[in-house]
Each structure stands twice: as C-alpha cells, then as structure tokens.
C-alpha positions in Angstrom: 0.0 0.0 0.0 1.6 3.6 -0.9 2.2 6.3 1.4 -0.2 9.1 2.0 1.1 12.5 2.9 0.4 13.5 6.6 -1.4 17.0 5.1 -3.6 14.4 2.6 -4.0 11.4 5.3 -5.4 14.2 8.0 -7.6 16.0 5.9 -10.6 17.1 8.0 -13.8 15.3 6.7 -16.4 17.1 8.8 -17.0 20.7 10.6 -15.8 19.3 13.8 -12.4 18.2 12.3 -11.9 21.8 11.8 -8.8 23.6 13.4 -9.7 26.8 13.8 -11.9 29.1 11.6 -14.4 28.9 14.0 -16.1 32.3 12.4 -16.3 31.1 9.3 -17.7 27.3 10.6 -20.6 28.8 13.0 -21.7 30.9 10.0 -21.9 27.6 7.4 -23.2 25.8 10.0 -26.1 28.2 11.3 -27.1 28.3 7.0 -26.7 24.7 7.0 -28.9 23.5 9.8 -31.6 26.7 8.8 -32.0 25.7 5.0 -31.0 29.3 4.5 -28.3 28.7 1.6 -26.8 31.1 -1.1 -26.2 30.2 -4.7 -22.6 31.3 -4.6 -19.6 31.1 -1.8 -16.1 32.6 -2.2 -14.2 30.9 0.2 -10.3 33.6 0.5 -7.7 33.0 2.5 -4.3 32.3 2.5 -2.1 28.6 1.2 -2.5 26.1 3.6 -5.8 27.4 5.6 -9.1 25.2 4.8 -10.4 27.1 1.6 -10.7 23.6 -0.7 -11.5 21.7 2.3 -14.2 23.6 3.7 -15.5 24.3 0.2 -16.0 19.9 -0.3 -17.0 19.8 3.2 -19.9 21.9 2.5 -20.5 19.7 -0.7 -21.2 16.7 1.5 -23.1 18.6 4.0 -25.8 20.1 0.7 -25.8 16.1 -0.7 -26.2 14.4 2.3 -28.4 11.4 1.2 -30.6 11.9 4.5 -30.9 15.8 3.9 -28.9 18.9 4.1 -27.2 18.6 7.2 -23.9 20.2 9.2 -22.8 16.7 10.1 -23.3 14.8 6.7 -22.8 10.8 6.9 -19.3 10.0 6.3 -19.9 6.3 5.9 -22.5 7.4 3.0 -21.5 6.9 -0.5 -21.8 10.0 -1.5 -19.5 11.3 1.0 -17.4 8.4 0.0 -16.9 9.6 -3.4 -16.2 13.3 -2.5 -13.7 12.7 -0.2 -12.4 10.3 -3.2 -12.7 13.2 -5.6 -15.0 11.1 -7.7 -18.3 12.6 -7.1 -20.0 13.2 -10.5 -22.1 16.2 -9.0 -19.1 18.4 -7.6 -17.2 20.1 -10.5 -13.7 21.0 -9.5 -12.3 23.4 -12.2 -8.9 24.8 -11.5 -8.9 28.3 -12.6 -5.6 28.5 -13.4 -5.6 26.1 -16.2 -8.8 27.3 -17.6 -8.4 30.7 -18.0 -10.4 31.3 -21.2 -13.1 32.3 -21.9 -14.1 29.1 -24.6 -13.5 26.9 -21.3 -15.8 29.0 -19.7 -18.9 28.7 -22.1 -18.1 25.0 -22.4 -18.3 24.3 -18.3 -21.5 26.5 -18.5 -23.7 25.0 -20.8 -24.4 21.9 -18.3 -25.6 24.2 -15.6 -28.9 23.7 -16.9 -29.0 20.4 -16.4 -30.5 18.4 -13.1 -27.9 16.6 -11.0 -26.9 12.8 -11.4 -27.0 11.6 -8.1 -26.7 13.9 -5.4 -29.2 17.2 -4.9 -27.0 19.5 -6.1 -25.1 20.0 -9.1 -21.3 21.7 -7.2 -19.3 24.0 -9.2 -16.0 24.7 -6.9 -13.4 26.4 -8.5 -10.3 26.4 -7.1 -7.8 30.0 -7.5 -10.9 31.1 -9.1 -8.6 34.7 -9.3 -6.7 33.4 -12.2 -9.8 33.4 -14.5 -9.6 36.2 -17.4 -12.0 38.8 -17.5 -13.5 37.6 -20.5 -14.3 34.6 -18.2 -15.8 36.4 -15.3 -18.3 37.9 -17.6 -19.4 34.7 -19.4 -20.2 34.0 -15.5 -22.1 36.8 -14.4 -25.4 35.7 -15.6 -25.7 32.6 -14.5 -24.0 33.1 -10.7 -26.4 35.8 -10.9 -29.9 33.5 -11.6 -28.7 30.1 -11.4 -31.1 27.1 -11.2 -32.3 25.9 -7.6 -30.1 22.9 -8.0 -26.9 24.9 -8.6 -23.8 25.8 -6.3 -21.0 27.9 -6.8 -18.3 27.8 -4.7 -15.0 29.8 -5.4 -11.7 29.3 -3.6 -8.8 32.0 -4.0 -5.9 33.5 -1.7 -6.6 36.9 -3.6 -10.0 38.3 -3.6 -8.9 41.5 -4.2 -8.6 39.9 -7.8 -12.3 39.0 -8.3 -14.2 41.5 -10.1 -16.5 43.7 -7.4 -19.6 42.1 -10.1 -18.7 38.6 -8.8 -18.2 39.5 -4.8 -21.7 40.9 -4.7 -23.2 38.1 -6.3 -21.5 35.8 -3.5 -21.2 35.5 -0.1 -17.3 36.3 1.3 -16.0 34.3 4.1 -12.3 35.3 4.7 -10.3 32.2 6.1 -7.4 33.4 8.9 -4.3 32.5 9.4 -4.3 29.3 11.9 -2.8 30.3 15.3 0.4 28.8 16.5 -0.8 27.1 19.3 -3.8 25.3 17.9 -1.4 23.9 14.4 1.5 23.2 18.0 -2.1 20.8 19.1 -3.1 19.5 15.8 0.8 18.3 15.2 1.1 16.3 19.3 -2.0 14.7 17.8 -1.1 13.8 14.4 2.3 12.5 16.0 1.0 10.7 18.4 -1.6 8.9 16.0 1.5 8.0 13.6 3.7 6.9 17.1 6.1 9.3 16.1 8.7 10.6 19.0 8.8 14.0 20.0 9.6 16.3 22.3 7.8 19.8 23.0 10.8 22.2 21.7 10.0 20.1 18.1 6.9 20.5 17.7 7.0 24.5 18.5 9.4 24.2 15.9 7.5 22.8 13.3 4.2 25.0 14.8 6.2 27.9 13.4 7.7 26.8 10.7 3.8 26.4 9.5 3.4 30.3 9.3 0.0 30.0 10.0 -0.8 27.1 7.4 -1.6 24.0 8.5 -0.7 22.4 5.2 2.7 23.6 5.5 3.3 22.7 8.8 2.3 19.0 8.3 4.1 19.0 4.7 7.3 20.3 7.3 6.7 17.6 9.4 6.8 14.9 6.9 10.1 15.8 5.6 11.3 16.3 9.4 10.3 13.1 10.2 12.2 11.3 7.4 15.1 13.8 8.4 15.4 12.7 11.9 14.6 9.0 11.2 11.0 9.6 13.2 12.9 10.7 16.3 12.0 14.8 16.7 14.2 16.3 19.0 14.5 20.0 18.7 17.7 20.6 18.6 18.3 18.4 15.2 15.1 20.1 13.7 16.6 23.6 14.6 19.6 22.7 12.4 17.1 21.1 10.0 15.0 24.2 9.5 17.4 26.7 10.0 16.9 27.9 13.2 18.7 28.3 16.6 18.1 25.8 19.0 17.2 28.2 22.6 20.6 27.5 24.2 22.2 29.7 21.3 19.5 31.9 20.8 20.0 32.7 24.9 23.8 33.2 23.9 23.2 35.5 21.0 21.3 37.5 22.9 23.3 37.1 26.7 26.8 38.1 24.4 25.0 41.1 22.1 23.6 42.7 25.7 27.1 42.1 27.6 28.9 43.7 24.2 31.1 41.0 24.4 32.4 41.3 20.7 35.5 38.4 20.0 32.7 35.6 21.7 30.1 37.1 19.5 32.0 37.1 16.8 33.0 33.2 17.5 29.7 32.3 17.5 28.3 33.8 14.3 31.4 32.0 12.5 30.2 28.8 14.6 26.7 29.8 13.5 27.5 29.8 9.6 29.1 26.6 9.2 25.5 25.3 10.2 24.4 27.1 7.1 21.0 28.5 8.7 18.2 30.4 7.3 18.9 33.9 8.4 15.4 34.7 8.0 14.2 32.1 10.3 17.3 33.8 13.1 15.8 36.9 12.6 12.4 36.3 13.0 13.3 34.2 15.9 15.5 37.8 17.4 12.5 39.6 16.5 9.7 37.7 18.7 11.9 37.7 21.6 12.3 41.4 20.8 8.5 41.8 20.4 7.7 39.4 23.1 10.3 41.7 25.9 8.2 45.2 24.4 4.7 43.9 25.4 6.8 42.8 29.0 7.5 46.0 29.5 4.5 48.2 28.2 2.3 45.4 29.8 3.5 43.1 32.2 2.0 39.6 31.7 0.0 37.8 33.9 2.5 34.8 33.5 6.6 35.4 34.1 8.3 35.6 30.7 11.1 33.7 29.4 14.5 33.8 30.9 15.9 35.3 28.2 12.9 37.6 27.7 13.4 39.2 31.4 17.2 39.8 30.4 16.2 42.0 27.8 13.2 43.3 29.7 16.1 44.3 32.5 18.9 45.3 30.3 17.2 47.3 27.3 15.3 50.2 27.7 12.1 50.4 25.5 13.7 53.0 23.4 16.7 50.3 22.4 14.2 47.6 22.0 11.8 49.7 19.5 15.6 50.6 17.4 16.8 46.9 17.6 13.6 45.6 16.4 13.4 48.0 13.5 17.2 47.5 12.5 16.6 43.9 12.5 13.4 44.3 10.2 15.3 46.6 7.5 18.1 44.3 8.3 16.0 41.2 6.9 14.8 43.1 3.8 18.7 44.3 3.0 19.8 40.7 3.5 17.9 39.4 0.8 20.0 41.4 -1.9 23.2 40.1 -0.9 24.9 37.2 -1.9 27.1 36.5 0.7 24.5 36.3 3.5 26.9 34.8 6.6 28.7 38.3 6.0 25.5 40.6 5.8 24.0 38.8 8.9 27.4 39.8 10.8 27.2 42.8 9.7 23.6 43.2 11.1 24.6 41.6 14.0 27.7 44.4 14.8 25.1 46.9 13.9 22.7 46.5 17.0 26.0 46.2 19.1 26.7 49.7 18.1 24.0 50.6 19.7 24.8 49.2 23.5 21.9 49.9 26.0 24.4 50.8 28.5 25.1 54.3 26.1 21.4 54.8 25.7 20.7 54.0 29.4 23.3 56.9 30.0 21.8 58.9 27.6 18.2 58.5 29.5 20.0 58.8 32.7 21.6 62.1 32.0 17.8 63.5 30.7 16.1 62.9 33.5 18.7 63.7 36.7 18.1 66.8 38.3 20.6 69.5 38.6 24.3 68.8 39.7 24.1 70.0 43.3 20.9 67.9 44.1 22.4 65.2 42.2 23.5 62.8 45.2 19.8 63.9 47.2 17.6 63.0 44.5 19.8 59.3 43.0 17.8 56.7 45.7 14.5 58.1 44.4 15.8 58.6 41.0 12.9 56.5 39.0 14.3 53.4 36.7 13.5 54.1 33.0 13.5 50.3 32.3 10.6 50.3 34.1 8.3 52.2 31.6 5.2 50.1 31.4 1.5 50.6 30.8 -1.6 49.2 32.8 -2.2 45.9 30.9 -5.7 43.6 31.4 -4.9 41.5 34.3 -1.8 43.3 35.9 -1.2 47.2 35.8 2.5 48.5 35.8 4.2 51.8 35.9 4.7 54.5 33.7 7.6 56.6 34.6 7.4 60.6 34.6 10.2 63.1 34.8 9.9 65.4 38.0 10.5 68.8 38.0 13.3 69.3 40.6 11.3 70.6 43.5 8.7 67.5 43.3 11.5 65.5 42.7 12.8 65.6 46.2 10.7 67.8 48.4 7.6 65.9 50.0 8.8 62.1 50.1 9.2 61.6 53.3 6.9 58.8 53.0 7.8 54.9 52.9 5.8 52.3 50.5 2.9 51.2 52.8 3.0 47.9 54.1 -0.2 47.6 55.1 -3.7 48.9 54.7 -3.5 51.9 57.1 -0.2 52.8 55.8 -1.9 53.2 52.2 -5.0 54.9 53.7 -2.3 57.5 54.7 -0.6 57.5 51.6 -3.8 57.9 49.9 -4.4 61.2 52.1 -1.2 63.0 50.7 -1.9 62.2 47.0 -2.7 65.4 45.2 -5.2 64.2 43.0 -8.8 64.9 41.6 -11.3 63.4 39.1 -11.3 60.2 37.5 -7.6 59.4 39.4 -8.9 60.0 42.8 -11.7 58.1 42.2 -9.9 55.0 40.9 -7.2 55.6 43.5 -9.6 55.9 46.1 -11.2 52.6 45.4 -7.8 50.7 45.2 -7.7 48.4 48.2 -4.0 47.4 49.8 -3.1 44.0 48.0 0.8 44.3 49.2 4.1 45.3 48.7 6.9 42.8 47.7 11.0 43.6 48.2 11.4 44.2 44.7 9.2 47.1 44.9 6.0 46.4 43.5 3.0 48.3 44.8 0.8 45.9 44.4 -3.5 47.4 44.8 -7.2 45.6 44.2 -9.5 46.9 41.8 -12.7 46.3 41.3 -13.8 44.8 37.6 -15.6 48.3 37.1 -12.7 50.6 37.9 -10.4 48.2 36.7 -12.0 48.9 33.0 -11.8 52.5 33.6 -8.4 52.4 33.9 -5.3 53.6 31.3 -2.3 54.8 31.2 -3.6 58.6 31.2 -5.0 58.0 34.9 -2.3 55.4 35.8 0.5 57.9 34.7 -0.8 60.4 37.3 -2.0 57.9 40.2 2.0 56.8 39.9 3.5 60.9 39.8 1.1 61.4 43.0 2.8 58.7 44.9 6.2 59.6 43.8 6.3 62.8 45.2 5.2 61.4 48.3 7.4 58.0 48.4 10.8 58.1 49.0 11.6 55.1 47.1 11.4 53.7 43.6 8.4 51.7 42.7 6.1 49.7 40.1 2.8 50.5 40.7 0.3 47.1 39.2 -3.2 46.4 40.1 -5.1 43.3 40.1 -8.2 42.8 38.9 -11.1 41.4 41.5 -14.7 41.0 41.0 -16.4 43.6 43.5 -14.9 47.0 44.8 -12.5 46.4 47.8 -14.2 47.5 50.7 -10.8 48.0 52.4 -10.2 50.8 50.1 -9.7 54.9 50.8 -13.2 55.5 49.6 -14.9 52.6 50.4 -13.7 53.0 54.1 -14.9 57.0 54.3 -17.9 55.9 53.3 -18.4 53.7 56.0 -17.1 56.2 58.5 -19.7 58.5 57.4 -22.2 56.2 57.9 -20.9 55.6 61.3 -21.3 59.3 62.1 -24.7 59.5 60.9 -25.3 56.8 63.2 -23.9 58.5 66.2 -25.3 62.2 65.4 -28.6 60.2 65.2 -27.9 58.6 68.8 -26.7 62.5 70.0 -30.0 64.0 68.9 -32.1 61.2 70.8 -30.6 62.6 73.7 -33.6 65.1 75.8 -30.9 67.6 76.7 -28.6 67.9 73.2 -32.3 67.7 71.2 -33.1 70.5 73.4 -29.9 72.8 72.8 -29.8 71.4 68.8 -33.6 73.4 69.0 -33.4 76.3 70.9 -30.4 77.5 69.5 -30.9 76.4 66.0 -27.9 74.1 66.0 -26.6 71.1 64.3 -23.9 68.3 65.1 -20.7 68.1 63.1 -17.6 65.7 63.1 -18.7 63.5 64.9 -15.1 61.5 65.7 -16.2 60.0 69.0 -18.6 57.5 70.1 -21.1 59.4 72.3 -20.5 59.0 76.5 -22.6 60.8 79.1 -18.9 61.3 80.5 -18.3 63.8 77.2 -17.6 67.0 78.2 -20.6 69.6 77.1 -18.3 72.1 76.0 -16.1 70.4 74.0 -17.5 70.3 69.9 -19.1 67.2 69.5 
C-alpha cells in the first residue's frame, strides 16, 4: 500500500475536524442547519488554511443522502466519493488552467441540467482569481440566476482579484491565518496517532515553521520526520530548518547585551558553518524582541522567558523599538546580498553599536536633576526600564520626569506595608477626578522587596483604567514615596471594601449613626432646638462622660 502524505492522510472530513476558523464554521453551520443557503460562496484566505476543504465539506453537507445537514454521513457513498474526488455532481475546475473564456462557455452550458446523483449539481473552482475577464463575464449571468439545484463555490488566496460584479453576487467568508498554538495541538495529535517521537521544543518548531498554514506545517513535518529517522528532538530540527536551537538563541542574545564582541563574533562563524536560514534567526530575534516590548509596556499575567526578562532588564524600551526596526530593515537588506553569513554579521555588529548601557546613560543624564541635588535626588531617581503601561490582568508603571522641586521635596513617605499605611498614603496624594476616584477605590493587596505596589480593583474601575490615569496615580505617589516603585493592580470581581473611599464611606455612615444617637438625647435635642444648632464631626462614640463644651 503507498504512502499518504500526513497534510492528505489528515484532511478534516467534517465541521468538527476543523482547526480553527471557527467564524467562518458557526456561520456555514447556522445556514446549514436553517436551510437558509446562497447560490454562490467565495471561500479567500491564504495557502494552507481550509479554503478547498471547507469548500468539499460543504459539498457533502448540501448532498447528504438523508438531507442537508452540518454533520453529513461519512460512511454514506456520497461522501465516500467526495472525499475520493469522484463525485459526479461536484465540478472542480482549477482556474488556473482554464483561463479562457471558450473553457468557460463549455463548463456552463451543463448548468442547466439536473444533477446525477446527489441534490446539487457543485461548481468549486479552485484559484478562481486566475480566470480572465472575459471569463468572469461569461459567468455573471448565471451566478447571478442560477437554477435551484446549482452551487458555486469559489476558492482563492486573492480576492482582491475578483471582479466587485462577482463578490456581490456571493457571499465572502475570509479564512485566517491558523494560530500557532492550535497547528502546536493538531501536530502532538497527528504524531502521536503516527507513534512518532517527539519532544515539545520540536513541535513549537515545526508549529512555526507552519506560518499559520496547517498544510505547511504538516508537509514540514513529513520531511522532518524522514530527516530525523522519526525521532524529533528540537535541537536536530533547529539545524534542519534553519533555526537556533534556545541555548544559542539565549547566547546571542546574553553576548550582544554584555557587548562581548571576540565571543560574539565566534559564535556567528560557529553559527555559519551550520548554514542557517537567516530569516528564520531573525524572525526568531524579532519575537523575543516583540515578546520583551509587550513585558515591559504590559507586564504579563504569567513570568516571561528567561531570556525575555534579560532583555526586559537590560534594554530600555527606546533600544528595543531601534533593535527591532534595524533587525526588520536588516532582513529586507539581507535578501540582496549574496554573501548572507557576511551581511548577517554585519547586522549583528550593527545592533552592538548601539549598547543599552550608552542609551541607558543617555536616559540617565535627561532625567537627573541638577548637579548640586544630584546625590539627594539618586535613591529616588525612578528606573527608566521600568516604563510600562496598565495591561488587562496586571497594571505596571509608567515613569514621569519630575521637575526638581517635586523630585525631592515631599517624600518623606515609605511604600505602605499595610492597609493603614496606604490609607495614609492615599491622604497626601494630590489628585482629583477620575484618578482619585480610581485611587480611592484601590484596596492594599501588598508590597513585595522588589518594589512592587501591588492594589485591588474592582472589575468596574479596573476597566476605567489607562495609562492617562495610571501615569498620574504613579506621579502622585512619587512625590510622596521616598523610594522607587512599580505600581500594578489586580483585577477582583467587587470594589475592595478595604479601600480609601470605600472606608470613608463607612465612617460617614458611622457618624450619621452616632449624630442620630446624640440627637435622641432630651438635653442635646433641646440645645440642637433652641439655638438652632446642628452636630458636626462626629469623631467619637457618644459618652454621658463627654464633656458639654467640647465640639461634638
């Protein structure tokens, strides 16, 4: 019995089978199930992303033999013979072999006829964008009024191509990219279905070798498997594909932030006898580049990658933003030279001339203060690497250049440790508007020794907040801390009733309570009335023992 390519042997055969396109699925399935089905489909998207097999997917699903259906009879011979591409009822045209018009006409003039066998007659044309115009007109009149037992269904990765005449006859569905992680599940499944070994750095490997097509990746995965003698280990498939297994990816990067040139050097020579693909190394820089940005704009629920944090510690987001565009103009340059080991160096020594230790002095020397407050103002001088912006689940600080005098008079505070220290804290913020209210309902969640502040907020204000109203809660607390801080928040379901706000407005219920108690008193009422009186600040449980002069 001969082979059958992984991509071929695992073709989905229902809905259900699906890997993603979930928005495209729950709309064929809703039309399905309702009887409410068009006359024409365009299925766009790009290689490697469903477009044929949703397209003969949707074939079975209008021929079922026990009626149209979203979950068509796969033992059925009908569904048999599709899935065998021998279905006399679904006409696959490829478009790019039939471009003219004469081919057209001749595929048209059977429209008019009833189906053989199945209840409809299934025109899918496949890179249906490489028809000529001439073609696209013969269509128009019949995708426009077709018979009641006609389907068209149109496949293309460019449907910018199709004539606007032909998209408004149809019905669009635009098929995604497939995310990395759910082509990383499809592959541990497929594997372990063929009882191939693997290990987890592999098949991340292969997940992104995919670019988003699950065709690719499992045409990848073939040839890796016959590679590796069906034993994928990651650090063999990072040679294979042209990558850098992590251990030299985390030297790269450990040697370009510690400007350690000769080892750097050492190891690019190292790295071209390998012969890699210097697009995959880039791409590779470029996510951890991308992944250590969003770390520190938006600190992540989970911890990052070790080498992530190294560059989230050692780079400041200004250095990050320049490496990452040098390596992308870098990637684009490398393409016109011949000797790529050489123009990859060269890219490589072009990032290290631009050390974050210079830029981190540059940034230093902006924001000090003047030379003579120089050594008062250095403890409480704020990091610049820790420039981040309120994410979803965990809020982190944005850093804000003081003018000298707010720079070191007033902080005379320390971070609070516990809920009265931040109701005090909370006191001496200068702040008004939506800040003080979202400050105000910020409950004490904690303070840790690397000096995050660390506050509840409720979903409501959590929503409210960004990094306008984050920027200023963090200056307000600065000029009363005398030490430097990341402010994050975390997200809980109801306001904190432990919270600034929250707290006053139980104290003033208290006092209402007690003014109440005061005024039931015969002799108080009587004062309260004759002099035309009231009670205010109430601070003190009410005693007989209180003396009558004192203000209540």
């Amino acid at each position: 019995m001969s082979y059958q390519v992984l991509a071929r042997k695992y073709r989905p055969k229902g809905f259900v089978e699906m890997v993603g396109q979930e928005h495209v699925l729950t709309a064929l399935t809703n039309g399905l199930n309702r009887q409410r089905l068009h006359h024409s489909y365009i299925f766009s998207g790009t290689r490697g992303v469903g477009k044929t097999t949703v397209a003969r997917i949707f074939a079975k699903c209008l021929n079922n033999p026990d009626g149209i259906s979203s979950t068509p009879d796969e033992s059925s011979e009908i569904a048999q013979a599709i899935d065998g591409g021998r279905f006399i009822d679904l006409i696959e045209v490829d478009a790019a072999s039939r471009t003219k018009v004469e081919q057209t006409r001749e595929l048209l003039e059977n429209v008019a006829y009833p189906p053989t066998l199945g209840r409809f007659k299934i025109y899918l044309i496949d890179e249906a964008h490489q028809l000529s115009s001439s073609s696209f007109n013969a269509l128009l009149k019949t995708l426009e009024e077709p018979p009641d037992f006609v389907k068209f269904l149109f496949a293309t990765t460019e449907p910018q191509k199709l004539p606007v005449t032909i998209v408004s006859r149809s019905l669009l569905f635009n098929l995604r990219q497939i995310p990395e992680g759910l082509i990383r599940k499809q592959l541990e499944k497929v594997l372990t279905s063929e009882q191939i070994s693997f290990d987890r750095e592999a098949v991340d490997l292969l997940a992104k070798a995919g670019k988003g097509s699950m065709r690719d990746a499992l045409s990848i995965t073939d040839q890796a498997i016959a590679h590796t003698n069906a034993q994928l280990k990651g650090a063999e498939l990072a040679v294979f594909l042209g990558m850098l297994d992590l251990s030299k990816l985390e030297q790269l990067v450990d040697l370009l932030l510690e400007s350690k040139v000769q080892e750097l050097l050492g190891l690019l020579r190292e790295l071209a006898s390998f012969a890699p693909s210097y697009d995959n190394l880039i791409e590779q820089l470029l996510a951890l580049l991308q992944e250590a940005a969003v770390e520190q704009f938006a600190a992540q629920p989970e911890p990052p990658a070790p080498v992530v944090k190294r560059l989230v510690d050692k780079l400041t987001p200004e250095t990050i933003q320049l490496y990452y565009q040098l390596l992308l103009r870098g990637k684009i340059e490398l393409a016109q030279l011949d000797n790529r080991d050489m123009g990859f160096a060269m890219l490589i020594l072009r990032l290290l001339a631009f050390t974050p230790a210079q830029d981190e002095e540059r940034m230093r020397a902006a924001l000090a203060p003047p030379q003579a407050n120089v050594e008062q103002s250095s403890a409480s001088q704020p990091d610049p690497q820790s420039s981040q912006s309120p994410p979803e689940q965990a809020q982190s600080e944005q850093p804000v250049a003081q003018p000298e005098e707010t720079a070191t008079a007033g902080r005379t505070m320390s971070l609070p440790r516990n809920d009265d220290d931040w109701q005090a804290l909370f006191a001496q913020l200068e702040l008004d508007g939506y800040p003080h209210l979202l400050a105000g309902n910020a409950g004490f969640a904690g303070c840790d020794d690397e000096g995050n502040l660390l506050l509840n907020l409720g979903a409501t204000h959590h929503k409210m907040m960004n990094r306008e109203y984050h920027s200023k809660i963090v200056t307000a607390i600065r000029a009363c801390v005398d030490a430097p801080f990341r402010l994050r928040y975390h997200k809980v379901d109801e306001p904190p009733p432990e919270s600034p706000l929250m707290r006053k407005k139980h104290d003033a219920s208290d006092e209402e309570e007690l003014r109440k108690k005061l005024l039931e008193d015969p002799e108080i009422g009587k004062l309260v009335s004759e002099f035309d009186g009231s009670i205010t600040n109430v601070t003190t449980p009410y005693s007989p023992t209180t003396n009558p002069e004192e203000p209540a």
